[in-house]
VEXSE-251775 format. One record per residue (C-alpha): residue number from 1; z negated, x, y negated. Coordinates in Angstrom, 2 decimals, always signed. Each point is the difference from the previous one (the first is absolute). Layout:
<nodes>
resi: NUM, pz: Z, px: X, py: Y
...
</nodes>
This chain:
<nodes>
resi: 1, pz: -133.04, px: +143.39, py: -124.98
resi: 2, pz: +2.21, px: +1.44, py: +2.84
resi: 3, pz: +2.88, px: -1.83, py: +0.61
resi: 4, pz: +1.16, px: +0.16, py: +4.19
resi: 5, pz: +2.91, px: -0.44, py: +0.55
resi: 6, pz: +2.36, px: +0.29, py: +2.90
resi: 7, pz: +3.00, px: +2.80, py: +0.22
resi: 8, pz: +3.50, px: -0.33, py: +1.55
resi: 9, pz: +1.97, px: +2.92, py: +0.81
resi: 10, pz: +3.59, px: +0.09, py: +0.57
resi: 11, pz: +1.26, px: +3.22, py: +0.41
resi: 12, pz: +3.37, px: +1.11, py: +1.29
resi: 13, pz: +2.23, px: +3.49, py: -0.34
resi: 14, pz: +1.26, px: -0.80, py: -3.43
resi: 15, pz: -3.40, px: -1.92, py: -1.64
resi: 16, pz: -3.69, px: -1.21, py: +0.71
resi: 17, pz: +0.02, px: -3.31, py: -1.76
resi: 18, pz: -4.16, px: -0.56, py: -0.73
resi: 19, pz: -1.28, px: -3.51, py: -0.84
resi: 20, pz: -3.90, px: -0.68, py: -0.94
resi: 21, pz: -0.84, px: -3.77, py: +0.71
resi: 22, pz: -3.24, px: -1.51, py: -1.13
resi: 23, pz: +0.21, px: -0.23, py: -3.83
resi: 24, pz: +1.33, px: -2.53, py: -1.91
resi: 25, pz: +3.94, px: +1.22, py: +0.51
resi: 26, pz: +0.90, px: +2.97, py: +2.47
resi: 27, pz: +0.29, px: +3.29, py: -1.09
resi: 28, pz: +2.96, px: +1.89, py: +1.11
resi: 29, pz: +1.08, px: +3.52, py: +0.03
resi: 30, pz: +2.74, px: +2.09, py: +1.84
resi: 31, pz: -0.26, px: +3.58, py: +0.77
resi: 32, pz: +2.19, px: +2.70, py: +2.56
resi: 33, pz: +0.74, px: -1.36, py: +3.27
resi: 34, pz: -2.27, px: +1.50, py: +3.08
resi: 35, pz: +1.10, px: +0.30, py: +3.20
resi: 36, pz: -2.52, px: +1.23, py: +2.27
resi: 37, pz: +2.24, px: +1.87, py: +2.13
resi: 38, pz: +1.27, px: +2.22, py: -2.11
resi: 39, pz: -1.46, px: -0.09, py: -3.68
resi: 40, pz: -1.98, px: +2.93, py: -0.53
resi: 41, pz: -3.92, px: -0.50, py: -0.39
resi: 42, pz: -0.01, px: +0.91, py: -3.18
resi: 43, pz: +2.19, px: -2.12, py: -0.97
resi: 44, pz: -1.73, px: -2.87, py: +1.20
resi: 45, pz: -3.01, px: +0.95, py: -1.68
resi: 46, pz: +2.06, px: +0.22, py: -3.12
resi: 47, pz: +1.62, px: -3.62, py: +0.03
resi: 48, pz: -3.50, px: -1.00, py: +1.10
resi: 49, pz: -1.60, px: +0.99, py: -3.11
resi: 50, pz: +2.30, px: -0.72, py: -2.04
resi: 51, pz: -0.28, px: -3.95, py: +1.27
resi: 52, pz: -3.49, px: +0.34, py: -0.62
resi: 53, pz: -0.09, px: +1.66, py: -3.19
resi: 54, pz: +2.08, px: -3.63, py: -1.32
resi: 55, pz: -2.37, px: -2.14, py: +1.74
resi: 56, pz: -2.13, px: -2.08, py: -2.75
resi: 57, pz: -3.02, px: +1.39, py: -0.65
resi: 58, pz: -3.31, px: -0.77, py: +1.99
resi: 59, pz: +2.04, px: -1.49, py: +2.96
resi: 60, pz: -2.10, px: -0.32, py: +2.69
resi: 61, pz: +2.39, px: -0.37, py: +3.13
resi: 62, pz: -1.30, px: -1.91, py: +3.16
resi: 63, pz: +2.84, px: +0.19, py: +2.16
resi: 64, pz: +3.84, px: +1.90, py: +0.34
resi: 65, pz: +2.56, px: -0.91, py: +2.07
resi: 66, pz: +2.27, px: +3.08, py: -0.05
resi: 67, pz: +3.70, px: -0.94, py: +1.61
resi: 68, pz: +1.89, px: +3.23, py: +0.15
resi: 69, pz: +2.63, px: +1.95, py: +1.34
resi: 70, pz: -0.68, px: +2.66, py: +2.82
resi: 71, pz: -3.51, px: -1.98, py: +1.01
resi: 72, pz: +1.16, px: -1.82, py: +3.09
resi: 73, pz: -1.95, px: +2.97, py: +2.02
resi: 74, pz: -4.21, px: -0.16, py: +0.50
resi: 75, pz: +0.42, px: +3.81, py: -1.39
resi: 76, pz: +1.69, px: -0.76, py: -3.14
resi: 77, pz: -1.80, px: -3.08, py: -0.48
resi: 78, pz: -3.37, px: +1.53, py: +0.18
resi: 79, pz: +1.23, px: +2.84, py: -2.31
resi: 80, pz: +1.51, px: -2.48, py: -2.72
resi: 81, pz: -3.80, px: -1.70, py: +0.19
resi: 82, pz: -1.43, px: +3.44, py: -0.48
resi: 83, pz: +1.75, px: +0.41, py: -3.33
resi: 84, pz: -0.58, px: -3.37, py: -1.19
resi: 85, pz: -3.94, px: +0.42, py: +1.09
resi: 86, pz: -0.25, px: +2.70, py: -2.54
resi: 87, pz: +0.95, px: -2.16, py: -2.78
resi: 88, pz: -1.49, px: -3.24, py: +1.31
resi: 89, pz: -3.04, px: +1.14, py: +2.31
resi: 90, pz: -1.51, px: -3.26, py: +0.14
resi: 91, pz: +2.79, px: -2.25, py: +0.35
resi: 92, pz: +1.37, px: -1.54, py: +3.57
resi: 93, pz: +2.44, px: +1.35, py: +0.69
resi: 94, pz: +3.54, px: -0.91, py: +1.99
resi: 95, pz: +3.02, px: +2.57, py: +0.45
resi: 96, pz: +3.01, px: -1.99, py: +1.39
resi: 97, pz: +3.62, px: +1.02, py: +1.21
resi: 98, pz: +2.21, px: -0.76, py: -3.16
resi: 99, pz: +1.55, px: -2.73, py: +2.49
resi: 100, pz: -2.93, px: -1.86, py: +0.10
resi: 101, pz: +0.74, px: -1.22, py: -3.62
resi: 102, pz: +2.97, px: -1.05, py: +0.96
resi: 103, pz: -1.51, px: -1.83, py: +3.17
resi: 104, pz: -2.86, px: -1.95, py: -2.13
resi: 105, pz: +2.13, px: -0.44, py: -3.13
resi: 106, pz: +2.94, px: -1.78, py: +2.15
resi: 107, pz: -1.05, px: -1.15, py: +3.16
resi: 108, pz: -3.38, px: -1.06, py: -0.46
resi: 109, pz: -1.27, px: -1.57, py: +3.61
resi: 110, pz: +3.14, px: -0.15, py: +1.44
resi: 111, pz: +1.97, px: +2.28, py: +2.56
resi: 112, pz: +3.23, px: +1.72, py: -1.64
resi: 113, pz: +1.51, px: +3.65, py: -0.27
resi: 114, pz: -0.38, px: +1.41, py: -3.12
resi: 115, pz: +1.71, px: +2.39, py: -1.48
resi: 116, pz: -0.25, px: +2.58, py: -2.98
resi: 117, pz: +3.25, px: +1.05, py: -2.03
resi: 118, pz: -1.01, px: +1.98, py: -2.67
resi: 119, pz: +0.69, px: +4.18, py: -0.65
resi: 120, pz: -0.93, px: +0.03, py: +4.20
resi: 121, pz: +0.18, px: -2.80, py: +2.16
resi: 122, pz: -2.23, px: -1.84, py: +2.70
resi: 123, pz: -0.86, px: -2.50, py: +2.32
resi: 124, pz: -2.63, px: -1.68, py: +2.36
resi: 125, pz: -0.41, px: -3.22, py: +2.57
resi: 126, pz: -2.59, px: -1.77, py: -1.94
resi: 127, pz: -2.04, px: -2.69, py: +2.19
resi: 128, pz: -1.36, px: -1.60, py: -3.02
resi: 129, pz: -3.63, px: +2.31, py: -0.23
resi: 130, pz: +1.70, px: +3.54, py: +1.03
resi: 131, pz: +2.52, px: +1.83, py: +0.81
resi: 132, pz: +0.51, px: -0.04, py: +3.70
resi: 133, pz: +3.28, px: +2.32, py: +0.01
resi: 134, pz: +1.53, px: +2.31, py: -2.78
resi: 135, pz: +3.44, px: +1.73, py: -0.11
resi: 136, pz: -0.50, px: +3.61, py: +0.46
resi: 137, pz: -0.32, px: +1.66, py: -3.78
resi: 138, pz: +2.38, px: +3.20, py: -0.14
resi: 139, pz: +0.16, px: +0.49, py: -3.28
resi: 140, pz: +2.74, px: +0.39, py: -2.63
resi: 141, pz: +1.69, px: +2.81, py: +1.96
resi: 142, pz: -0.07, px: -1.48, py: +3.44
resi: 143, pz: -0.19, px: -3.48, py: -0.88
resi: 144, pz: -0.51, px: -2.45, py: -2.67
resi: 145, pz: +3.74, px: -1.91, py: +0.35
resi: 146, pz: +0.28, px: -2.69, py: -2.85
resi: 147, pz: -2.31, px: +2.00, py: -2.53
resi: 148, pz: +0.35, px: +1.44, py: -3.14
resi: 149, pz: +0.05, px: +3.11, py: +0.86
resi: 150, pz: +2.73, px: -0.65, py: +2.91
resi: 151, pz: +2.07, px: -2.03, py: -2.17
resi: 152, pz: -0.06, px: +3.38, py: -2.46
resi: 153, pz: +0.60, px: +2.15, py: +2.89
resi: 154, pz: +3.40, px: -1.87, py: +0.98
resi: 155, pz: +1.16, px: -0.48, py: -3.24
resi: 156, pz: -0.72, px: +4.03, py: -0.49
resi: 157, pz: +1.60, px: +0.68, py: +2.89
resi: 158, pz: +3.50, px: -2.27, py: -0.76
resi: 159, pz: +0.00, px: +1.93, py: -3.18
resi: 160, pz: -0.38, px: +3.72, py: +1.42
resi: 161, pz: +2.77, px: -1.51, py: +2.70
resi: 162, pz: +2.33, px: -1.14, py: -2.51
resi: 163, pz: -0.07, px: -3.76, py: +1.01
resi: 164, pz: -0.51, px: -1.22, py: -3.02
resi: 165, pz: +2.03, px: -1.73, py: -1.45
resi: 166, pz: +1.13, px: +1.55, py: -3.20
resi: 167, pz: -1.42, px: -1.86, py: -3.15
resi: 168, pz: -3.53, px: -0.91, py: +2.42
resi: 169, pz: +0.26, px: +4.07, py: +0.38
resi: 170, pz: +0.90, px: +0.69, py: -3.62
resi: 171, pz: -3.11, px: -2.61, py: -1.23
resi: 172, pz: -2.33, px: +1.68, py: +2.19
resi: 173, pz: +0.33, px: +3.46, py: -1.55
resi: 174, pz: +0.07, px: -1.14, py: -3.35
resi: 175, pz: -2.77, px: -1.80, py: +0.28
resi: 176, pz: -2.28, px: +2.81, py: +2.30
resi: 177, pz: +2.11, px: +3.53, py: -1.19
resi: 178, pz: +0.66, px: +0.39, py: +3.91
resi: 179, pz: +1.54, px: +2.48, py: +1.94
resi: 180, pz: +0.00, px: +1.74, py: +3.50
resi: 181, pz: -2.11, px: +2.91, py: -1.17
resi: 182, pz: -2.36, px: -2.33, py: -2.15
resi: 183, pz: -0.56, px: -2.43, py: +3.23
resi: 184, pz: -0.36, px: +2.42, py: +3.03
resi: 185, pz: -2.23, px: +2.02, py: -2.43
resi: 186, pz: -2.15, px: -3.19, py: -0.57
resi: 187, pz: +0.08, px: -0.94, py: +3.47
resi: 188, pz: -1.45, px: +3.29, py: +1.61
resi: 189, pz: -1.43, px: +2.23, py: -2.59
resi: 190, pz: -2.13, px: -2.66, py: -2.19
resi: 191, pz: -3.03, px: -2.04, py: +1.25
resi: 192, pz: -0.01, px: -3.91, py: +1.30
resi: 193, pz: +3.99, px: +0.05, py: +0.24
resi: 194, pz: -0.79, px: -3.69, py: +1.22
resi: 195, pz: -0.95, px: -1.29, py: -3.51
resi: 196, pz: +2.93, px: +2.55, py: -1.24
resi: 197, pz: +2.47, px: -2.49, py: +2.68
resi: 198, pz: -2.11, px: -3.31, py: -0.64
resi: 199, pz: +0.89, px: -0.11, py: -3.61
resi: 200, pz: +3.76, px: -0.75, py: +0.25
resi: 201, pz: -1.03, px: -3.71, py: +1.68
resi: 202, pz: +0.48, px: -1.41, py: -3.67
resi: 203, pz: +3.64, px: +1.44, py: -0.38
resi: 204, pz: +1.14, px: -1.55, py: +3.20
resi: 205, pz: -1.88, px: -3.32, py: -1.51
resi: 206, pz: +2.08, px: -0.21, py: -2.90
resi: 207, pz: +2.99, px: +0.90, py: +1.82
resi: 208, pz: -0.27, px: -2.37, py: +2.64
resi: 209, pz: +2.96, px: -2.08, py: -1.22
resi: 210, pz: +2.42, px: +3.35, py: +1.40
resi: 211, pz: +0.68, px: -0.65, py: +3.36
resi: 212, pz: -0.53, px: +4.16, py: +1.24
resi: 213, pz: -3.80, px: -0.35, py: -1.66
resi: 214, pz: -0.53, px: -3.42, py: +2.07
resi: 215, pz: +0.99, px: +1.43, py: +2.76
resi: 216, pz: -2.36, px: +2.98, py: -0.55
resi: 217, pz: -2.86, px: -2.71, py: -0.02
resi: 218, pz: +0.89, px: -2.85, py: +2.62
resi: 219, pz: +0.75, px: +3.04, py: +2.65
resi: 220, pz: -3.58, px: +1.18, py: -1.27
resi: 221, pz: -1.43, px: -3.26, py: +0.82
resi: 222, pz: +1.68, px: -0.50, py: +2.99
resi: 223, pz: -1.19, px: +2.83, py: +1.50
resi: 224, pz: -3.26, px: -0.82, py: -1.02
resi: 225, pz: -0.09, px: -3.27, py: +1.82
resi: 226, pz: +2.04, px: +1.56, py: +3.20
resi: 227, pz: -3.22, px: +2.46, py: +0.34
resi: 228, pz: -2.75, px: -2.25, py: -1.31
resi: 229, pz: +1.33, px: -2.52, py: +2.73
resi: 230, pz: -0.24, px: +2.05, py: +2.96
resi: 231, pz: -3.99, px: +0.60, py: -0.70
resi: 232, pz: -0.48, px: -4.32, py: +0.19
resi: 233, pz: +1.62, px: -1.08, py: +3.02
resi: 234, pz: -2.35, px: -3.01, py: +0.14
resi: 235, pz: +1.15, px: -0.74, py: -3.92
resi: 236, pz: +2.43, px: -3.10, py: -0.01
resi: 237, pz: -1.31, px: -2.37, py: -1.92
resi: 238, pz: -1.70, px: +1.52, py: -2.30
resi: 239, pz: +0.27, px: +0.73, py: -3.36
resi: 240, pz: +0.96, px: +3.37, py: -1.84
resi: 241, pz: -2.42, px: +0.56, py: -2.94
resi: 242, pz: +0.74, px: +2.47, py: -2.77
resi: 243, pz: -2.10, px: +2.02, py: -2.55
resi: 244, pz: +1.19, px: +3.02, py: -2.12
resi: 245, pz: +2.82, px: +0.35, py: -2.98
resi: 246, pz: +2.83, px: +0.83, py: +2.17
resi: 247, pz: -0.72, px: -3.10, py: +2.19
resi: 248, pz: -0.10, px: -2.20, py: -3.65
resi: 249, pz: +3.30, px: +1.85, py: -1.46
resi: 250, pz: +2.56, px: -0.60, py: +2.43
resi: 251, pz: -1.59, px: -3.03, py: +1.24
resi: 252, pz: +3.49, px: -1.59, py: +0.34
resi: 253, pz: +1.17, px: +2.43, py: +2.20
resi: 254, pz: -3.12, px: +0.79, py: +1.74
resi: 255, pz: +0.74, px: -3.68, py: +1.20
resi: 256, pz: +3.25, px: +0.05, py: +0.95
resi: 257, pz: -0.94, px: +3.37, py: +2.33
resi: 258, pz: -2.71, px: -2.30, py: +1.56
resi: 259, pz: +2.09, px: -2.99, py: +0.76
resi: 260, pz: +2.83, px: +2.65, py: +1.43
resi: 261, pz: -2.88, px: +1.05, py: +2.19
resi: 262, pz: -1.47, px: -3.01, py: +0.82
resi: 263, pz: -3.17, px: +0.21, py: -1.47
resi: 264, pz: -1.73, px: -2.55, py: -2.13
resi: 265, pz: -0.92, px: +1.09, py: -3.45
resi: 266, pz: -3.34, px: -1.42, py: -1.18
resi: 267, pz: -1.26, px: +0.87, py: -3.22
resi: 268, pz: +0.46, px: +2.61, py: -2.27
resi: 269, pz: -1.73, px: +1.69, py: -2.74
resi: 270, pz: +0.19, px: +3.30, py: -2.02
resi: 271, pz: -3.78, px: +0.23, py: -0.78
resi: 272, pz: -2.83, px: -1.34, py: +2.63
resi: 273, pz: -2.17, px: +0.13, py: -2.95
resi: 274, pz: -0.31, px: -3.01, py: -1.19
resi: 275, pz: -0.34, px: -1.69, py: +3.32
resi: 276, pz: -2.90, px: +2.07, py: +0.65
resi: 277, pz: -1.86, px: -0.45, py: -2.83
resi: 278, pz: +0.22, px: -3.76, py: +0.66
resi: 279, pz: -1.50, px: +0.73, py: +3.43
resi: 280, pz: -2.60, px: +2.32, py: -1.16
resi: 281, pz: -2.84, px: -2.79, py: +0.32
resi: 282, pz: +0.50, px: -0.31, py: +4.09
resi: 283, pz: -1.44, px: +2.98, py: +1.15
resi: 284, pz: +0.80, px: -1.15, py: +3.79
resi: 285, pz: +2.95, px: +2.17, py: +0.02
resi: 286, pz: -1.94, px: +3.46, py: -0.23
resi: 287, pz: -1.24, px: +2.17, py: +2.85
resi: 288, pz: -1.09, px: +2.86, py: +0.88
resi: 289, pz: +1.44, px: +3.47, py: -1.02
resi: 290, pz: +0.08, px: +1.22, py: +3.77
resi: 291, pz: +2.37, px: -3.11, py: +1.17
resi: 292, pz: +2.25, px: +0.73, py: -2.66
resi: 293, pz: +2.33, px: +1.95, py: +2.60
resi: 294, pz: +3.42, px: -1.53, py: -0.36
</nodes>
C-alpha cells in the first residue's frame, strides 16, 4: 500500500534541504541549492530529480510546502509550482518566499521582524499570519549586508587592499592558494562569484578571536541592522528573529551589533527545519500561491 506522506522543502543558494514526513521517522535528503532568480531551469529540474530519485519507494505525496529562495514574487512562485507539479501532479501544492520558514519556524502567531543571514540575507515585518512589509531584496551585488557572501566580499576585498593583517593574510593564502590574479579571475570570469565570496564566512569564524577579522564581521552586522532598521520605523519593541548559518555562527557578535543598534534579538536558529516539521500538522498557516507576494 501507498504510503502519503507530506514534503518540506528548504531550499536556499547553497542547498535544498528535503524532508518526507508521514512514516514512521522522517526521511531526509539534501541536494544543490535553488534560487529561483537566478538558477538555471535546468538546473532545477536536475536537483529536482535527483530529490526524487532518493525518495523511498511508492511514496505517495499529499502535500509540499516548498520554502525557497527567489519565490517571494507570484511569477517565480507559480514557476517553482510548475516544476514541482511535474514530479508531484497530484499533490497540493504551496510555493513560499524562503522567509516564510523563517516567519512560521520562529515567530509563530506573533508580530516580529525576521530576518535571514545565510550566503544572502533578508528580512520582513511579520504580523503574526503574513508578511505585511519586506526589506527590498538586491541581491548579493547590491545588497545582502551581514551575509555570507558579503562577509566573503569584505574579507576579499581587505586582502586585495592589503589590510590584512599579516599572519590573518598569510593563513588565508595558505589555506585557499590566493592571489590577485586567482581572485579577480574568480570574481568576473567564473559563474555564481557569490558562492565563490560566500565561502570564506567559515575562515572569518575561526578567526574571530583576531580583532581585524571581528571587525570585518561586527561592521558587517552593523550595517545590516543600520539598513534593516530604516525599512521598520514602527519596529521598537519587537523582537529580531534569526534563521540561516551565518546568523547561528557569529551569534555572539550578531548580538552585540544588535544591542549597539538597539534592536532586540529574539531567537535564533541555523536550520528552520526542525521547527517546521513540528508544525507540519497545522495546516492554518498555508495559503494560496497568488498571495504569496512578499
Amino acid at each position: 500500500m501507498s504510503q502519503k506522506n507530506h514534503l518540506l522543502v528548504d531550499a536556499g543558494a547553497t542547498k535544498s534541504a528535503f524532508v518526507l514526513l508521514g512514516g514512521n521517522e522522517p526521511f531526509r535528503c539534501q541536494c544543490a541549492g535553488i534560487n529561483a532568480n537566478y538558477t538555471p531551469e535546468a538546473d532545477i529540474l536536475r536537483i529536482l530529480a535527483e530529490a526524487v530519485s532518493q525518495f523511498p519507494k511508492q511514496t505517495a505525496i499529499e502535500a509540499i510546502d516548498y520554502y525557497g529562495a527567489g519565490c517571494a514574487t507570484p511569477q517565480n512562485a507559480l514557476r517553482m509550482e510548475g516544476y514541482l507539479r511535474l514530479y508531484f501532479p497530484t499533490a497540493d501544492i504551496r510555493v513560499w518566499s524562503d522567509l516564510m520558514a523563517a516567519c512560521h519556524a520562529l515567530a509563530g502567531g506573533r508580530e516580529a521582524i525576521v530576518c535571514i543571514l545565510g550566503t544572502g540575507a533578508a528580512s520582513c515585518f511579520y504580523n503574526g499570519r503574513e508578511m505585511v512589509r519586506r526589506a527590498p531584496s538586491l541581491g548579493w551585488m547590491l545588497g545582502d549586508e551581514g551575509s555570507g557572501t558579503h562577509l566573503g566580499k569584505s574579507l576579499l576585498t581587505a586582502y586585495l587592499s592589503d589590510a590584512l593583517p599579516h599572519p590573518i593574510r598569510k593563513t588565508l593564502e595558505e589555506r585557499y592558494r590566493l592571489g590577485r590574479e586567482y581572485i579577480l579571475h574568480r570574481l568576473y570570469q567564473e559563474p555564481q562569484p557569490n558562492l565563490f565570496m560566500s565561502q570564506f564566512a567559515p575562515f572569518l569564524r575561526e578567526n574571530l578571536t583576531e580583532p581585524a577579522v571581528r571587525q570585518i564581521v561586527a561592521t558587517a552586522f552593523n550595517t545590516f541592522f543600520s539598513k534593516q532598521k530604516s525599512y521598520y520605523p514602527d519596529s521598537e519593541g519587537l523582537p529580531w528573529h534569526f534563521t540561516g548559518s551565518v546568523a547561528a555562527h557569529f551569534e555572539e557578535v550578531l548580538r552585540e551589533s544588535a544591542e549597539t543598534s538597539g534592536c532586540q534579538i529574539g531567537e535564533i536558529t541555523g536550520d528552520p527545519m526542525t521547527r517546521l516539521c513540528s508544525l507540519s500538522q497545522d495546516h492554518s498557516f498555508r495559503k494560496p500561491i497568488e498571495n504569496c507576494d512578499l
